[in-house]
Biopython code that builds the backbone (N, CA, C, O; Angstrom):
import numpy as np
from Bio.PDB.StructureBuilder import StructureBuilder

atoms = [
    (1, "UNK", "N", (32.135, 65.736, -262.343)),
    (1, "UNK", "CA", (32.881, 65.122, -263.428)),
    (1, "UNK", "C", (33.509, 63.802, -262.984)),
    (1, "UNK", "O", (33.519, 62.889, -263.809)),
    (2, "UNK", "N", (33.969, 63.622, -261.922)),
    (2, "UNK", "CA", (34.963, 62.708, -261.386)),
    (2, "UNK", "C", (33.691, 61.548, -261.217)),
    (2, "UNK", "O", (33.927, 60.386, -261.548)),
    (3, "UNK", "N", (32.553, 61.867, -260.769)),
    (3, "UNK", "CA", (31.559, 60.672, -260.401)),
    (3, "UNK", "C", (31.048, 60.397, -261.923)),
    (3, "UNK", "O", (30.848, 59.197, -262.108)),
    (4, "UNK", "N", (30.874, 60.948, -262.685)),
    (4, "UNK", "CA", (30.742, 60.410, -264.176)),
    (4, "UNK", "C", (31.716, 59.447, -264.932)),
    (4, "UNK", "O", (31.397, 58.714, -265.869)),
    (5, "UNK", "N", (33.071, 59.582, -264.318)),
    (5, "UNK", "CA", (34.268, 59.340, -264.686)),
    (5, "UNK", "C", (34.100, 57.973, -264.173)),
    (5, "UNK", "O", (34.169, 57.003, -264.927)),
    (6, "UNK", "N", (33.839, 57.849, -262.657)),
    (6, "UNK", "CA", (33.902, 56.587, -261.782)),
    (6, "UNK", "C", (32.253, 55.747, -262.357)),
    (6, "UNK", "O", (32.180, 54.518, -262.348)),
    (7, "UNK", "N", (31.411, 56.362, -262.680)),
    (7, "UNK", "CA", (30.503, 55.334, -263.280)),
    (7, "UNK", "C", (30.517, 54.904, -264.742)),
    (7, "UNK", "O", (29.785, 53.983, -265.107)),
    (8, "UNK", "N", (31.153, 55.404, -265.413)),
    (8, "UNK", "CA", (31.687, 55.292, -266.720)),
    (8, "UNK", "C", (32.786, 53.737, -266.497)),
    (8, "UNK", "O", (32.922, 52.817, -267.303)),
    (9, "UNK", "N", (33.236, 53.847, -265.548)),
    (9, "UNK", "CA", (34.736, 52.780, -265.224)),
    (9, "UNK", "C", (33.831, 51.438, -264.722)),
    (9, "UNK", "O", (34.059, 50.236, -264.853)),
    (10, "UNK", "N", (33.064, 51.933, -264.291)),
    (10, "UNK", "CA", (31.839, 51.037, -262.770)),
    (10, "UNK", "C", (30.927, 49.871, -264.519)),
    (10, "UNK", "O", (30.827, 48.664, -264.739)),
    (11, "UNK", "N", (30.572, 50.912, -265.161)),
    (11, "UNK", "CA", (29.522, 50.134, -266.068)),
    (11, "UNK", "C", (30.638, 49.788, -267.319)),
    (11, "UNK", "O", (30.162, 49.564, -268.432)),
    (12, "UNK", "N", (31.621, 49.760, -267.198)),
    (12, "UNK", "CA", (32.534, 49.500, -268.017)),
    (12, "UNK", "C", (33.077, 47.899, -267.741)),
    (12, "UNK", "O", (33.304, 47.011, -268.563)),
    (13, "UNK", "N", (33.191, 47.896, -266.273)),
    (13, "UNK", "CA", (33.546, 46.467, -265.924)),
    (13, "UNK", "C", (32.005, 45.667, -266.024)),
    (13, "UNK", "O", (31.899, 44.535, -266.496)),
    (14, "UNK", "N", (31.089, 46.294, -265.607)),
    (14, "UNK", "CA", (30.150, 45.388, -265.515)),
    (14, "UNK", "C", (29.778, 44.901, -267.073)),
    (14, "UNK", "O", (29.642, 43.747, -267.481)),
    (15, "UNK", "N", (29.694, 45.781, -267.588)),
    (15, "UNK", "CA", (30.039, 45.138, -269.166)),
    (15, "UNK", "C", (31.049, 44.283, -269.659)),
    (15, "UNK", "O", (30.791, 43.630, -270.669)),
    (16, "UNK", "N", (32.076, 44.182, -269.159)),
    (16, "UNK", "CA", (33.252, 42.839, -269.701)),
    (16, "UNK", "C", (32.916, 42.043, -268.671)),
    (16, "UNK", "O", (33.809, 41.197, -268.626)),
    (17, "UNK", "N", (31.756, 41.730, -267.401)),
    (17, "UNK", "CA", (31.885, 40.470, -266.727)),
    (17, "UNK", "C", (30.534, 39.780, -267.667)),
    (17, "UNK", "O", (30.592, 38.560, -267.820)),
    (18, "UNK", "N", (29.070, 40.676, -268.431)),
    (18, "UNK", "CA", (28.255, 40.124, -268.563)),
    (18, "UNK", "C", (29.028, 39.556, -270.137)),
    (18, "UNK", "O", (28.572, 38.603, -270.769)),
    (19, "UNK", "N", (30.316, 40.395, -270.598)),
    (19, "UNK", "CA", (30.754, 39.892, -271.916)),
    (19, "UNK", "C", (31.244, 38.147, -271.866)),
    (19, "UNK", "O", (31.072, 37.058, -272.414)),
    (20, "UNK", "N", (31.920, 38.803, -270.840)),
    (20, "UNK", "CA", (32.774, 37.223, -270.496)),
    (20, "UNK", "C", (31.781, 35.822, -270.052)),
    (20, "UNK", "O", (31.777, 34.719, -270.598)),
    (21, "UNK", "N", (31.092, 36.219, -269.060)),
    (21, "UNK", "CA", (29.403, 35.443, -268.723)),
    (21, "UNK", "C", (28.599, 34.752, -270.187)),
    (21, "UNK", "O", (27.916, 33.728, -270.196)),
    (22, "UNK", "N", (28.862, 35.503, -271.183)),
    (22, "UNK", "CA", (28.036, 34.728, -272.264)),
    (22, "UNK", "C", (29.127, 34.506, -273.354)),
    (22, "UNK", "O", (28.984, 34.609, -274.572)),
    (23, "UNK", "N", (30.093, 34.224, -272.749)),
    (23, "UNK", "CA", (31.193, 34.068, -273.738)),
    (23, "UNK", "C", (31.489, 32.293, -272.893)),
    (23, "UNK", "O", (31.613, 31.309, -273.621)),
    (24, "UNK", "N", (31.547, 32.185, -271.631)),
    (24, "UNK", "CA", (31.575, 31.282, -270.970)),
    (24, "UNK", "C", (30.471, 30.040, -271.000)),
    (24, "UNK", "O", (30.716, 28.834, -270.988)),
    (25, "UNK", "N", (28.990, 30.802, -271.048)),
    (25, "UNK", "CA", (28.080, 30.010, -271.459)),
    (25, "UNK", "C", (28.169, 29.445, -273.037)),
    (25, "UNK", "O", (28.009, 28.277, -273.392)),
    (26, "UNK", "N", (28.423, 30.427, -273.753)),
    (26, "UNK", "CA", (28.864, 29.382, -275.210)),
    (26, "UNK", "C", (29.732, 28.106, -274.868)),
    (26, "UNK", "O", (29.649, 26.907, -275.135)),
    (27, "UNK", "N", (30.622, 28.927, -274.141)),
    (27, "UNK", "CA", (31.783, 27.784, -273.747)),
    (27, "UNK", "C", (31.022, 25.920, -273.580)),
    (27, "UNK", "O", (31.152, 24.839, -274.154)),
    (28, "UNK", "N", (30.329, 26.430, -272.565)),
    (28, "UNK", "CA", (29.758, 25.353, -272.085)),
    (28, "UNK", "C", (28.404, 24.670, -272.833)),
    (28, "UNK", "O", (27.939, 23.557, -272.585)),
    (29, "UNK", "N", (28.009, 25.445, -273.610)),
    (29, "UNK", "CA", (26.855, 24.468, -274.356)),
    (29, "UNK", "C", (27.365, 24.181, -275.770)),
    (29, "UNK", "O", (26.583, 23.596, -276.520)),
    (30, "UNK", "N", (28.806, 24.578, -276.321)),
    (30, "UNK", "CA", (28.981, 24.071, -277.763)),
    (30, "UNK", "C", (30.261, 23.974, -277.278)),
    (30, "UNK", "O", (30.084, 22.839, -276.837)),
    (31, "UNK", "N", (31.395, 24.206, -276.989)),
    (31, "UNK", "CA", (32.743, 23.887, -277.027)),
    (31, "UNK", "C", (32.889, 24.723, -277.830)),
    (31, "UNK", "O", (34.050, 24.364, -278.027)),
    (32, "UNK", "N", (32.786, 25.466, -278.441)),
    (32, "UNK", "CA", (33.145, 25.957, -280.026)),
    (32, "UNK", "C", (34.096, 27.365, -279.608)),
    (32, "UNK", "O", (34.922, 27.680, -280.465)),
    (33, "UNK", "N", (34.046, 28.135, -278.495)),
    (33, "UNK", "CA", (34.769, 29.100, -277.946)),
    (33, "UNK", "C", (36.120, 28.698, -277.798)),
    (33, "UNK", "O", (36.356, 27.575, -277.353)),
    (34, "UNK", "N", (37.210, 29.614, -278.173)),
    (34, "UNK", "CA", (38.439, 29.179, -278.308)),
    (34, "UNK", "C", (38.767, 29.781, -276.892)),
    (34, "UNK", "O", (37.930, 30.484, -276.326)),
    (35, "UNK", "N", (40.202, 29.457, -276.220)),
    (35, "UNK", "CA", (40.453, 29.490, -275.112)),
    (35, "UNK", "C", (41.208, 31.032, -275.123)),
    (35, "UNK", "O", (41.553, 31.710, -274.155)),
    (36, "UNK", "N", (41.315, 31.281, -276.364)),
    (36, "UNK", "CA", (42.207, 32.511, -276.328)),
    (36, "UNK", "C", (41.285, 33.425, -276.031)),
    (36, "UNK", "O", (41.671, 34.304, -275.261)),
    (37, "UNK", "N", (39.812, 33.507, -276.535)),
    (37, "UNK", "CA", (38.880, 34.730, -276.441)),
    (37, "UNK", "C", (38.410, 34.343, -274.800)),
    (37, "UNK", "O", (37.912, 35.285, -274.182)),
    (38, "UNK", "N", (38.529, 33.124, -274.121)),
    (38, "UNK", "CA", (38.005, 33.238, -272.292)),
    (38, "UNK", "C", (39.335, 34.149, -272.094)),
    (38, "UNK", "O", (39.177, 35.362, -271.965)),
    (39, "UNK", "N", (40.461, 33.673, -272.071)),
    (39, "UNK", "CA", (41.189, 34.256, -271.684)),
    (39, "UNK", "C", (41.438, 36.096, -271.968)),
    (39, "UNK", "O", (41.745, 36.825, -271.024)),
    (40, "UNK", "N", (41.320, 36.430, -272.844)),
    (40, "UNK", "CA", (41.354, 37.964, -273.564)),
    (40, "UNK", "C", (40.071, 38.262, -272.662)),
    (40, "UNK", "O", (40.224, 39.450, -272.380)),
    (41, "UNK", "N", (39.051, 37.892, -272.139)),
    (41, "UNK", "CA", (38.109, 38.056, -271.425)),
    (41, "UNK", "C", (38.098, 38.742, -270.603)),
    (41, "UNK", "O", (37.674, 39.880, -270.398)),
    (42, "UNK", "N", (39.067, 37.332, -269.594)),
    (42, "UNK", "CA", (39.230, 37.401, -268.311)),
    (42, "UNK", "C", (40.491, 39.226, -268.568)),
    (42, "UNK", "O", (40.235, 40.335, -268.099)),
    (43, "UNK", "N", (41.257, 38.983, -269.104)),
    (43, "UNK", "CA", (42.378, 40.335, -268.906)),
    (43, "UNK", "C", (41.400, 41.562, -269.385)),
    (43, "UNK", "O", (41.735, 42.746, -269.381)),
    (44, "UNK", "N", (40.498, 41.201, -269.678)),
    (44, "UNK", "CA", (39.544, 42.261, -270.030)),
    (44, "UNK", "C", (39.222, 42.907, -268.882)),
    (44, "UNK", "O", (39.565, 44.073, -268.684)),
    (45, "UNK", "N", (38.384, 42.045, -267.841)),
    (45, "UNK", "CA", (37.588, 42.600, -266.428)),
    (45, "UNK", "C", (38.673, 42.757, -265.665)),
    (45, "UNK", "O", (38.627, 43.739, -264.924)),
    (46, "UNK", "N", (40.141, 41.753, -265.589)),
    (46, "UNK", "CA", (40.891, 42.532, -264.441)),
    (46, "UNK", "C", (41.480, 44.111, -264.646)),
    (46, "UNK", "O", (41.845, 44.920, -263.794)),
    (47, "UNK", "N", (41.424, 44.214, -266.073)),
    (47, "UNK", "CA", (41.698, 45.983, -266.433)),
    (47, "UNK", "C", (40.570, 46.754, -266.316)),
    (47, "UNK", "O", (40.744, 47.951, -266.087)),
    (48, "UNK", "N", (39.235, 46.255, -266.444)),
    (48, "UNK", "CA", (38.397, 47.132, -266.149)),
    (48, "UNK", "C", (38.104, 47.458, -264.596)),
    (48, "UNK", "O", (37.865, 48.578, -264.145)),
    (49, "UNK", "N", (38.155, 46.539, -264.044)),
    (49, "UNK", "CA", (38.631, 46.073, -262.637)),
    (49, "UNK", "C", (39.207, 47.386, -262.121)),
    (49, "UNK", "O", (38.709, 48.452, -261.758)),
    (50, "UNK", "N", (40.669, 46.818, -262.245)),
    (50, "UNK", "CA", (41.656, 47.904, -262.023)),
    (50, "UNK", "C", (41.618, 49.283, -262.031)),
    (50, "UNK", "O", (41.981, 50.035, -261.127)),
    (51, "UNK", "N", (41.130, 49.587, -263.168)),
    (51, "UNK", "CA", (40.580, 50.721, -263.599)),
    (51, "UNK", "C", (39.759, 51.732, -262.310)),
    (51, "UNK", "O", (40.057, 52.767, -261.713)),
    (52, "UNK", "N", (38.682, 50.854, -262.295)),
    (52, "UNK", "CA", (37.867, 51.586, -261.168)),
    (52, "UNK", "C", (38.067, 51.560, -260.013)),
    (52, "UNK", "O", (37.459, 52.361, -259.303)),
    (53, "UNK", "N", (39.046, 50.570, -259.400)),
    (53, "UNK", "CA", (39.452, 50.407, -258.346)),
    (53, "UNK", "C", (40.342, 51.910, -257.911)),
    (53, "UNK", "O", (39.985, 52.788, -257.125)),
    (54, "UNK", "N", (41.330, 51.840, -258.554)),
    (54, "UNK", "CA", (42.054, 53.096, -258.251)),
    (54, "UNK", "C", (41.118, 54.710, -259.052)),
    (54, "UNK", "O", (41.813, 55.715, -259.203)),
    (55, "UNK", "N", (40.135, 54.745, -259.332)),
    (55, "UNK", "CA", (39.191, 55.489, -259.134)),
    (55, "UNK", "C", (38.436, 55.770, -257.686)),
    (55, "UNK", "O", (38.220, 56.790, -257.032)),
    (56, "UNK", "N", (38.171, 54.509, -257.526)),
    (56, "UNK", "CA", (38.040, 54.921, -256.024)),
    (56, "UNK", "C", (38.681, 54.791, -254.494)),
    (56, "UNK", "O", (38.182, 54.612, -253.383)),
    (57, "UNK", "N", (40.048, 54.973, -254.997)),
    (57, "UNK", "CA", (40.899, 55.165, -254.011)),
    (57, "UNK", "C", (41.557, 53.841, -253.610)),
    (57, "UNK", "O", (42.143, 53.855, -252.528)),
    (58, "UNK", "N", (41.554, 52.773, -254.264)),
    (58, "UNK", "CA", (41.704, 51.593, -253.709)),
    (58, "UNK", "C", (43.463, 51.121, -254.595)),
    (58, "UNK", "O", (43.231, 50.320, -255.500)),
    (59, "UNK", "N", (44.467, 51.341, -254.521)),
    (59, "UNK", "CA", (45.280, 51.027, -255.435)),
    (59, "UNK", "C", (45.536, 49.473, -255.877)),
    (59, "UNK", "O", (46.338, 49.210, -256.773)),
]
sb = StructureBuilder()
sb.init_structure("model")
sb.init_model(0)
sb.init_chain("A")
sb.init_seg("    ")
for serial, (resi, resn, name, xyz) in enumerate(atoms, 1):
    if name == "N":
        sb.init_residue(resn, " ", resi, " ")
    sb.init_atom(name, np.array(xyz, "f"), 0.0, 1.0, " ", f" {name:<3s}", serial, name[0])
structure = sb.get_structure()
């Protein structure tokens, strides 16, 4: 259960870095991305981050 738990957290971040990754590339080929959604991004992966970190023992 606990290793389901920790890959659930694992593909959770890797999903808000590829979110943020094509949220960034808009950034850069139209300008049209507002700074509030990079930012809501970024606090996105350091909680998903976080998350799994202290899943695996790391506080």
């Amino acid at each position: 259960m606990a290793k389901d738990l920790k890959d659930s957290k694992f593909n959770e971040h890797l999903d808000a870095l590829e979110r943020h990754k094509q949220l960034l590339e808009e950034l850069h080929l139209n300008s049209n991305a507002h700074l509030d959604e990079v930012n809501g991004s970024l606090e996105r992966i350091m909680l998903t981050l976080e998350e799994y970190l202290k899943l695996v023992g790391i506080p």
